[in-house]
Backbone as XML, in Angstrom:
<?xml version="1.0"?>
<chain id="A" units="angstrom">
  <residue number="1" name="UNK">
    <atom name="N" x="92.286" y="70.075" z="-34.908"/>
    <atom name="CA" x="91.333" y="69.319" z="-35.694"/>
    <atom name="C" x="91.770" y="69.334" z="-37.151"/>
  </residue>
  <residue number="2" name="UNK">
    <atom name="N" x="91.578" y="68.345" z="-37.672"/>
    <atom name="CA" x="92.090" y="68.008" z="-39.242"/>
    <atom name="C" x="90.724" y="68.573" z="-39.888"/>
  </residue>
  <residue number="3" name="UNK">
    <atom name="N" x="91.163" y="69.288" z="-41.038"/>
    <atom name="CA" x="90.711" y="70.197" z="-42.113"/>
    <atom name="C" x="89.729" y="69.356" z="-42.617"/>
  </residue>
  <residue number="4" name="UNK">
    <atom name="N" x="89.837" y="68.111" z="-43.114"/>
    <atom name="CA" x="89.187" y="66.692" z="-43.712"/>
    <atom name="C" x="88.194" y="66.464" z="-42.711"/>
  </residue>
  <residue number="5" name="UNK">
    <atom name="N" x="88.325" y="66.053" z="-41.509"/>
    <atom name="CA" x="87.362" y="65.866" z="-40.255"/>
    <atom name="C" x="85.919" y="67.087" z="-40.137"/>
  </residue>
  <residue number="6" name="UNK">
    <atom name="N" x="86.981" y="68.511" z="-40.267"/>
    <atom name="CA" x="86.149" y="69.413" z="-40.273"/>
    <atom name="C" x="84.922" y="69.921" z="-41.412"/>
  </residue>
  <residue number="7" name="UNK">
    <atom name="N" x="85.604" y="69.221" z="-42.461"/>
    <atom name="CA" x="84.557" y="69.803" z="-43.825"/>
    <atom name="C" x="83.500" y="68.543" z="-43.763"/>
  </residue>
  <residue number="8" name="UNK">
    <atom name="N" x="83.580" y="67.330" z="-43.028"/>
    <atom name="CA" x="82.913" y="65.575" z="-43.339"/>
    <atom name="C" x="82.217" y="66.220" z="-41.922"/>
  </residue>
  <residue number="9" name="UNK">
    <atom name="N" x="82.775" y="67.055" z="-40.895"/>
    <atom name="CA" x="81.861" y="66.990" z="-39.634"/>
    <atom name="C" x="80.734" y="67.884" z="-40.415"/>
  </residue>
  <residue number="10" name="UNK">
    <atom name="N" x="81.300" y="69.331" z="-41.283"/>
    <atom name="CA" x="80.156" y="70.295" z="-41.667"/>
    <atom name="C" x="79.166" y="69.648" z="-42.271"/>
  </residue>
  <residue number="11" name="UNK">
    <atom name="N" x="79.415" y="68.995" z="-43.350"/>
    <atom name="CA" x="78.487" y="68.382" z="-44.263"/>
    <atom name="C" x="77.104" y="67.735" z="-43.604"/>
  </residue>
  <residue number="12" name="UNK">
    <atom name="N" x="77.571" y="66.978" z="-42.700"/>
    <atom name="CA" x="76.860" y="65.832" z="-41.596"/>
    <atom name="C" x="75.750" y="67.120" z="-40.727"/>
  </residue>
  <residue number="13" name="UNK">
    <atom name="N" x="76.628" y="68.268" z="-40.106"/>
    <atom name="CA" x="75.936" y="68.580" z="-39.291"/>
    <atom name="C" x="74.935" y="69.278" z="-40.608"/>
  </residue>
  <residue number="14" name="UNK">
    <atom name="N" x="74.800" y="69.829" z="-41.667"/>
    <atom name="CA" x="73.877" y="70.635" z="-42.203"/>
    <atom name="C" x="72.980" y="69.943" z="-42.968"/>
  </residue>
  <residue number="15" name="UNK">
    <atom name="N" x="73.803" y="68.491" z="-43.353"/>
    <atom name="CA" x="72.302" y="67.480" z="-43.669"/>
    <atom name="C" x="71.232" y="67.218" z="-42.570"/>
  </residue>
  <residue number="16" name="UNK">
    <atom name="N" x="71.793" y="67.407" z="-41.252"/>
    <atom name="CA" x="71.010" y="66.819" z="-40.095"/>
    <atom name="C" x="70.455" y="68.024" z="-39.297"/>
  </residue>
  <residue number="17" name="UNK">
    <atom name="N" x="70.623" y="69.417" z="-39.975"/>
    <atom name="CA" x="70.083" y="70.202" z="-38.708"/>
    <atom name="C" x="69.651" y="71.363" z="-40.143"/>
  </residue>
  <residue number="18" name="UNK">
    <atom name="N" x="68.463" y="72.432" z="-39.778"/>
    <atom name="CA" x="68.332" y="73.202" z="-40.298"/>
    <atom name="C" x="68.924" y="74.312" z="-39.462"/>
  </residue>
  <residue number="19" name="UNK">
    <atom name="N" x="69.528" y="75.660" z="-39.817"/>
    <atom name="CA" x="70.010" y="75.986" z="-38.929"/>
    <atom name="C" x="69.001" y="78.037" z="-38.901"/>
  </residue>
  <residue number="20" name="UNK">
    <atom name="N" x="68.991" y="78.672" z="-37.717"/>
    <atom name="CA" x="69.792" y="78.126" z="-36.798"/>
    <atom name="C" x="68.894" y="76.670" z="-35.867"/>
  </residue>
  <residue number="21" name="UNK">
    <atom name="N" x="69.112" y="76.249" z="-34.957"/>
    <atom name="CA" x="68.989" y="74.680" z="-34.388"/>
    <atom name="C" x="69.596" y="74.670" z="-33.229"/>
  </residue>
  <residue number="22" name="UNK">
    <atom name="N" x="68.716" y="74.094" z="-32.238"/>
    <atom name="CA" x="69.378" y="73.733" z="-30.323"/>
    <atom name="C" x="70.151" y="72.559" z="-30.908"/>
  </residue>
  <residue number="23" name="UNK">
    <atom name="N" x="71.547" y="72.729" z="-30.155"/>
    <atom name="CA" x="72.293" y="72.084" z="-30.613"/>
    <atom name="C" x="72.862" y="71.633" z="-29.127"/>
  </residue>
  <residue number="24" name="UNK">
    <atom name="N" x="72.907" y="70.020" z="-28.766"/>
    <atom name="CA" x="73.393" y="69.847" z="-27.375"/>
    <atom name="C" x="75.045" y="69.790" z="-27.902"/>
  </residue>
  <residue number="25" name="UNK">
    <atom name="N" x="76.007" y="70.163" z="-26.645"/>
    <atom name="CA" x="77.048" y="69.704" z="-26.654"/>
    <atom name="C" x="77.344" y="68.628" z="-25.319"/>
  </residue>
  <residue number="26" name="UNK">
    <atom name="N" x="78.073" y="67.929" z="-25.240"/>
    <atom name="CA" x="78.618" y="66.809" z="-24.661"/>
    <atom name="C" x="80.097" y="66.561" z="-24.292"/>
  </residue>
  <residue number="27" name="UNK">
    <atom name="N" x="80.177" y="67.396" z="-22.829"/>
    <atom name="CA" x="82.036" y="67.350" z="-22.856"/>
    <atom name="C" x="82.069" y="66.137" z="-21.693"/>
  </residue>
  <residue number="28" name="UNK">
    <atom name="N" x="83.488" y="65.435" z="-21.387"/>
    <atom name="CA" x="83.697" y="64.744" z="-20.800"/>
    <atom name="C" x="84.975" y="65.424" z="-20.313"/>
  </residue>
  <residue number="29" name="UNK">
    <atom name="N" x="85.354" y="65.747" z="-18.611"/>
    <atom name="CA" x="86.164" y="66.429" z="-18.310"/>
    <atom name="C" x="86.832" y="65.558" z="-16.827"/>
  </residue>
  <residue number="30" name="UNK">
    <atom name="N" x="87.930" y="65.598" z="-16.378"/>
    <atom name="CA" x="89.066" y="65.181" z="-15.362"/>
    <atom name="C" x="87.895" y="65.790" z="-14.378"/>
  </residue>
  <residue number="31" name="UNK">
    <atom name="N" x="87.607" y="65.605" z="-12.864"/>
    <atom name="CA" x="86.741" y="65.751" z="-11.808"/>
    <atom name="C" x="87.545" y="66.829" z="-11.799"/>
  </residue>
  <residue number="32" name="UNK">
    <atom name="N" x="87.053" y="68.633" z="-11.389"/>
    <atom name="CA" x="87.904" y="69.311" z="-11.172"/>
    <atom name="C" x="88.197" y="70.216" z="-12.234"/>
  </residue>
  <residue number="33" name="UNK">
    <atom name="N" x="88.331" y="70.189" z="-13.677"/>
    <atom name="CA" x="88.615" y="70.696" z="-14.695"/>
    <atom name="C" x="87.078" y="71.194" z="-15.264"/>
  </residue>
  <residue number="34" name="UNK">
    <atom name="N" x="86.429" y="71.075" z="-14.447"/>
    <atom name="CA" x="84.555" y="71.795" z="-14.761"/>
    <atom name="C" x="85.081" y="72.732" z="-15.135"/>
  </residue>
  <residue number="35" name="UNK">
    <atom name="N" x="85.318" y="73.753" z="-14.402"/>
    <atom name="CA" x="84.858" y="74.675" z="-14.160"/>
    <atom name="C" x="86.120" y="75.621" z="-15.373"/>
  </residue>
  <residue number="36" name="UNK">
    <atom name="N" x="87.716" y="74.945" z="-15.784"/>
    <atom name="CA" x="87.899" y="76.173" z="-16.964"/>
    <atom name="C" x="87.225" y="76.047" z="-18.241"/>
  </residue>
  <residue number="37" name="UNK">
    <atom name="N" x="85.819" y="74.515" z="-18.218"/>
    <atom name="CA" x="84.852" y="74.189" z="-19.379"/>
    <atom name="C" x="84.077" y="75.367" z="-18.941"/>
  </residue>
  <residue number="38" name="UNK">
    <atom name="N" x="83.276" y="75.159" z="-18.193"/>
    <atom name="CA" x="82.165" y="76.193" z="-17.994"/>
    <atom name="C" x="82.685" y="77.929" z="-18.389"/>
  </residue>
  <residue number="39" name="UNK">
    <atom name="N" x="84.027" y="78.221" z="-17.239"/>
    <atom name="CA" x="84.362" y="79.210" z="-17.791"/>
    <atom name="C" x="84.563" y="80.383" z="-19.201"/>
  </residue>
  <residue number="40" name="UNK">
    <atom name="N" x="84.241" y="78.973" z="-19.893"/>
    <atom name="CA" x="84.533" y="79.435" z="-21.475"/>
    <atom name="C" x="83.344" y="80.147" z="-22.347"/>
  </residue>
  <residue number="41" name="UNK">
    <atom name="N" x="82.002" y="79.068" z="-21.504"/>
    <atom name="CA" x="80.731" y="79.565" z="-22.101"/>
    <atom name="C" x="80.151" y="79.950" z="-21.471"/>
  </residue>
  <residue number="42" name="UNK">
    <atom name="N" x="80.264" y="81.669" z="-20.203"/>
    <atom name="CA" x="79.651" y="81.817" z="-19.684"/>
    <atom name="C" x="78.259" y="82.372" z="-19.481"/>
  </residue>
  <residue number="43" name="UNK">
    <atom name="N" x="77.732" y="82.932" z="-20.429"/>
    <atom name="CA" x="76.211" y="82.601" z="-21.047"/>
    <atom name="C" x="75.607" y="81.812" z="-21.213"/>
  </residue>
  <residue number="44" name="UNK">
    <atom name="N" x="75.955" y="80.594" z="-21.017"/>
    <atom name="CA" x="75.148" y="79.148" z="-21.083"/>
    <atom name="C" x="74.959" y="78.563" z="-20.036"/>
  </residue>
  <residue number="45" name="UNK">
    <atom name="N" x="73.829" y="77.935" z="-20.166"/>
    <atom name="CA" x="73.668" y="76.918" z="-18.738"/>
    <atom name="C" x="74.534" y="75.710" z="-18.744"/>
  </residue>
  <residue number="46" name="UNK">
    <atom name="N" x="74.481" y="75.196" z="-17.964"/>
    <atom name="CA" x="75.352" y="73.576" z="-18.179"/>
    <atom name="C" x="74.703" y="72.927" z="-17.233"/>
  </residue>
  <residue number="47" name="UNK">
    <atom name="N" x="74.412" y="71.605" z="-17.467"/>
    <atom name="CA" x="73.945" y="70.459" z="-16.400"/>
    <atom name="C" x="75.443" y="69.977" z="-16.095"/>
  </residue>
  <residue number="48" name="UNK">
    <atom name="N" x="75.896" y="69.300" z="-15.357"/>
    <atom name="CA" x="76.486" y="68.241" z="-14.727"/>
    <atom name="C" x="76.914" y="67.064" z="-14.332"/>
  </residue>
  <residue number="49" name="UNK">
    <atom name="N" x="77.341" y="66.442" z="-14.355"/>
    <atom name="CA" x="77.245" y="65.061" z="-13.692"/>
    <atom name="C" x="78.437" y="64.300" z="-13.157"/>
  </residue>
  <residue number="50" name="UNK">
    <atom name="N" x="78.502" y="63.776" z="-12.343"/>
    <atom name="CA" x="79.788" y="62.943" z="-11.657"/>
    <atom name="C" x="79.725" y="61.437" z="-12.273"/>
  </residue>
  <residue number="51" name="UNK">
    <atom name="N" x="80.558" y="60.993" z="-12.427"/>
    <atom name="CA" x="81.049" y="59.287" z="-12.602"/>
    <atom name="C" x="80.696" y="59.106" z="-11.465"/>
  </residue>
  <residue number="52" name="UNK">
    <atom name="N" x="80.492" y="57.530" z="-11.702"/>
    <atom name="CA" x="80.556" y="57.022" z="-10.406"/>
    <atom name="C" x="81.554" y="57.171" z="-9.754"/>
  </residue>
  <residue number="53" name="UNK">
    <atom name="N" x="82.431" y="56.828" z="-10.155"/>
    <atom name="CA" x="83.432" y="56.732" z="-8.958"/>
    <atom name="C" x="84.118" y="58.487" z="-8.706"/>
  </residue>
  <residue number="54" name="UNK">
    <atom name="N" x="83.506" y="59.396" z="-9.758"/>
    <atom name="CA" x="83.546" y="60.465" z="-9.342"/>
    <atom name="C" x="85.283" y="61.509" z="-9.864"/>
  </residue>
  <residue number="55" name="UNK">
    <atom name="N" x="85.938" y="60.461" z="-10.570"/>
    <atom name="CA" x="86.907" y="60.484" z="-11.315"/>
    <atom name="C" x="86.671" y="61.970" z="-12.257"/>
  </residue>
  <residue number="56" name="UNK">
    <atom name="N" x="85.679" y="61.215" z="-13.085"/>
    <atom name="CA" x="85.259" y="62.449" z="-14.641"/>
    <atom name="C" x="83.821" y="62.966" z="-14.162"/>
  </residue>
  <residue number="57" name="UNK">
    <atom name="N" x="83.626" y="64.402" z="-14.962"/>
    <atom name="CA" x="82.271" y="64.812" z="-14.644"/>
    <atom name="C" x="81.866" y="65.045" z="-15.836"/>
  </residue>
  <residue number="58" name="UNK">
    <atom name="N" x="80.039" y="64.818" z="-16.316"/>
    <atom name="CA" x="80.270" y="65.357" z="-17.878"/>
    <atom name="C" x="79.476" y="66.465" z="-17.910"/>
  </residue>
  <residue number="59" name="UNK">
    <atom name="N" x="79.952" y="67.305" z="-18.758"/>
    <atom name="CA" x="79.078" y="68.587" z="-18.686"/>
    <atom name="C" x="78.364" y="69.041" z="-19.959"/>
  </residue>
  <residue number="60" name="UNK">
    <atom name="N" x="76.899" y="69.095" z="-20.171"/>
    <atom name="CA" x="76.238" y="69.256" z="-21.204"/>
    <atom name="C" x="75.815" y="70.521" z="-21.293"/>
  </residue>
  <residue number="61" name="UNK">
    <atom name="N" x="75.961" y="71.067" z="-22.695"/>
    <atom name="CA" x="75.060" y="72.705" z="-22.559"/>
    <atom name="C" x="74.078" y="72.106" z="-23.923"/>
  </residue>
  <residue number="62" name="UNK">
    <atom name="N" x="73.186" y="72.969" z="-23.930"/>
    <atom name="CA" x="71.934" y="73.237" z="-24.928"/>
    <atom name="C" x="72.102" y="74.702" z="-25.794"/>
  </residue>
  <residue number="63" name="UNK">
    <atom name="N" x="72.779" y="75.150" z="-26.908"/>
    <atom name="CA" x="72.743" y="75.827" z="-27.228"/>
    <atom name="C" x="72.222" y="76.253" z="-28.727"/>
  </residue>
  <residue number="64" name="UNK">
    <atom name="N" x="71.837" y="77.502" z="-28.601"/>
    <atom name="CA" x="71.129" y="77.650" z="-29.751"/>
    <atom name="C" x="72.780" y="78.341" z="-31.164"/>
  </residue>
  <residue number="65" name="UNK">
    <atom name="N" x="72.576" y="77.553" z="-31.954"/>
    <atom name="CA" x="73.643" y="77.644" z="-32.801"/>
    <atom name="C" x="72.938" y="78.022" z="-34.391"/>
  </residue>
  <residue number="66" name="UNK">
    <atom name="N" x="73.344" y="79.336" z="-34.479"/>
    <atom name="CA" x="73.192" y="79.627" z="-36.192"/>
    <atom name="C" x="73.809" y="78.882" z="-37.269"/>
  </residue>
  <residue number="67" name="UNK">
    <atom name="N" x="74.745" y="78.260" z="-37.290"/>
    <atom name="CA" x="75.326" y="77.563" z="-38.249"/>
    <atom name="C" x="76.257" y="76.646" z="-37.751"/>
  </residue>
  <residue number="68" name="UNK">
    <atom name="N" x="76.551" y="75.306" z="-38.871"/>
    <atom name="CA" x="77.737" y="74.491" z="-38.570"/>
    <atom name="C" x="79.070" y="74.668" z="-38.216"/>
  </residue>
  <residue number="69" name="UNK">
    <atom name="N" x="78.875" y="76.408" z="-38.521"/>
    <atom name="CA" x="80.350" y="76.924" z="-38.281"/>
    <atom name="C" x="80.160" y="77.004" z="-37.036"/>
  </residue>
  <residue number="70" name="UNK">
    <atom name="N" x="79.336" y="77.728" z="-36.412"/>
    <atom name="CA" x="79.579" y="78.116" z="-34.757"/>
    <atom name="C" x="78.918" y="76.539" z="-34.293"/>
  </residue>
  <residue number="71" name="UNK">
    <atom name="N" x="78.731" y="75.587" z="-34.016"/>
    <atom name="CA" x="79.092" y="74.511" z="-33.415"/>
    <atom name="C" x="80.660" y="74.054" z="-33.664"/>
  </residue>
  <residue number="72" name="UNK">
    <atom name="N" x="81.283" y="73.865" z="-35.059"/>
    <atom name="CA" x="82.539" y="73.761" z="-34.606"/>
    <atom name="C" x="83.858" y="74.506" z="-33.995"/>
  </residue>
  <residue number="73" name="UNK">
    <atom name="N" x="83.556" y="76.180" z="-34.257"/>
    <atom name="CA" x="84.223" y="76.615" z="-33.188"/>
    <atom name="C" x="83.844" y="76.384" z="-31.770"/>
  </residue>
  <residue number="74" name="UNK">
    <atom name="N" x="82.395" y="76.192" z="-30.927"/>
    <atom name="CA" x="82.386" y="75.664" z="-30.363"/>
    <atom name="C" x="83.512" y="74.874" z="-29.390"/>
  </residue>
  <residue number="75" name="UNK">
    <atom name="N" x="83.546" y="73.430" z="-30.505"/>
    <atom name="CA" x="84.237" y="72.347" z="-30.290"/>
    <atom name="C" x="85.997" y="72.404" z="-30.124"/>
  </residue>
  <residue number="76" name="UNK">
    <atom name="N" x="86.317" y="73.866" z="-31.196"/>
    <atom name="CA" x="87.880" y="74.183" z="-30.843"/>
    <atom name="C" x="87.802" y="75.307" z="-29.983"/>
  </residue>
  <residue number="77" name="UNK">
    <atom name="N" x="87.202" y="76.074" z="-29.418"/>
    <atom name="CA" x="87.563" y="76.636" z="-28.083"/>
    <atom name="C" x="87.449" y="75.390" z="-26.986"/>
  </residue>
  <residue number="78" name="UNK">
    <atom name="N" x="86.544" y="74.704" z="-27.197"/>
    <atom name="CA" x="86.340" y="73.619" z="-25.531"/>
    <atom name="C" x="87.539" y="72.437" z="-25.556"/>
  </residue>
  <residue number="79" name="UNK">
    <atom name="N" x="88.295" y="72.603" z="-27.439"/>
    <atom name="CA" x="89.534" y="71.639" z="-26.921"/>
    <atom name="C" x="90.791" y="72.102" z="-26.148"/>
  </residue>
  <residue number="80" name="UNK">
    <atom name="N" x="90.472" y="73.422" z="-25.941"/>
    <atom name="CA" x="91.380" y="74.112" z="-25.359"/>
    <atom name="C" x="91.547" y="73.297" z="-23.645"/>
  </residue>
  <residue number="81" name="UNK">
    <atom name="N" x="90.680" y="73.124" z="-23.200"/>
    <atom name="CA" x="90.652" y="72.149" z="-22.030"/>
    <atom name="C" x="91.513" y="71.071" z="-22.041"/>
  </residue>
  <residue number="82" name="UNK">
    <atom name="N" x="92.699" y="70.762" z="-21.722"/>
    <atom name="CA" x="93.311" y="69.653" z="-21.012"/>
    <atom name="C" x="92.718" y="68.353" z="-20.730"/>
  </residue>
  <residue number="83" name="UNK">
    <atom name="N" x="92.611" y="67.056" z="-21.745"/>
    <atom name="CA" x="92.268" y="65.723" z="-21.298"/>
    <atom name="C" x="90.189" y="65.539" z="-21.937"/>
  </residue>
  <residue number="84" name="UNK">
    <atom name="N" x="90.208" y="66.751" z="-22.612"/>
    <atom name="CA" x="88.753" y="66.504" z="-22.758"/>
    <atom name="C" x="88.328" y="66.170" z="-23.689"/>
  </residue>
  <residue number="85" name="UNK">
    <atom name="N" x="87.166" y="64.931" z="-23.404"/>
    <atom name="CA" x="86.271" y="64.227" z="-24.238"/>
    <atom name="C" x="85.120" y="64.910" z="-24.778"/>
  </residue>
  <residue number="86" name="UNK">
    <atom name="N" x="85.171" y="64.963" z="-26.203"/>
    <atom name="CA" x="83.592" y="65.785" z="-26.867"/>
    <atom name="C" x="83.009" y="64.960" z="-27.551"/>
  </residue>
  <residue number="87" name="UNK">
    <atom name="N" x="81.528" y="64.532" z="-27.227"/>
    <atom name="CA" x="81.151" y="63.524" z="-27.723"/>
    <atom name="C" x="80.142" y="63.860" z="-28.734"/>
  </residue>
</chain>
């Protein structure tokens, strides 16, 4: 993640959230690649879901986040995943 991206993502998230704040995340993952997402946050719940055609699954958690910092580490441990979309 670019340094520039990261200080314009902080700004955004602390105008828009008091913290700490339930913070959803939103991954988009290869059918199959769930589970080294889930693996990562295993204290969290995650919902699910299949594509239709069952290709990609997306996986949402609800987490409670103290600061803009821990949502974007967050976001760079889950890019550790292969092919994944964070929306």
């Amino acid at each position: 993640m670019d340094a520039n991206w990261i200080n314009n993502f902080r700004e955004k998230l602390d105008t828009h959230y008091a913290w700490p704040a339930l913070y959803t995340f939103k991954f988009i993952v290869r059918t199959g690649s769930e589970e080294q997402l889930l693996k990562l946050f295993p204290k969290h719940v995650a919902s699910q879901k299949a594509s239709k055609n069952g290709n990609y699954t997306s996986v949402t958690y609800s987490m409670m986040m103290p600061s803009s910092n821990a949502v974007i580490e967050v976001y760079q441990v889950a890019a550790a995943v292969e092919g994944l979309i964070a929306l």
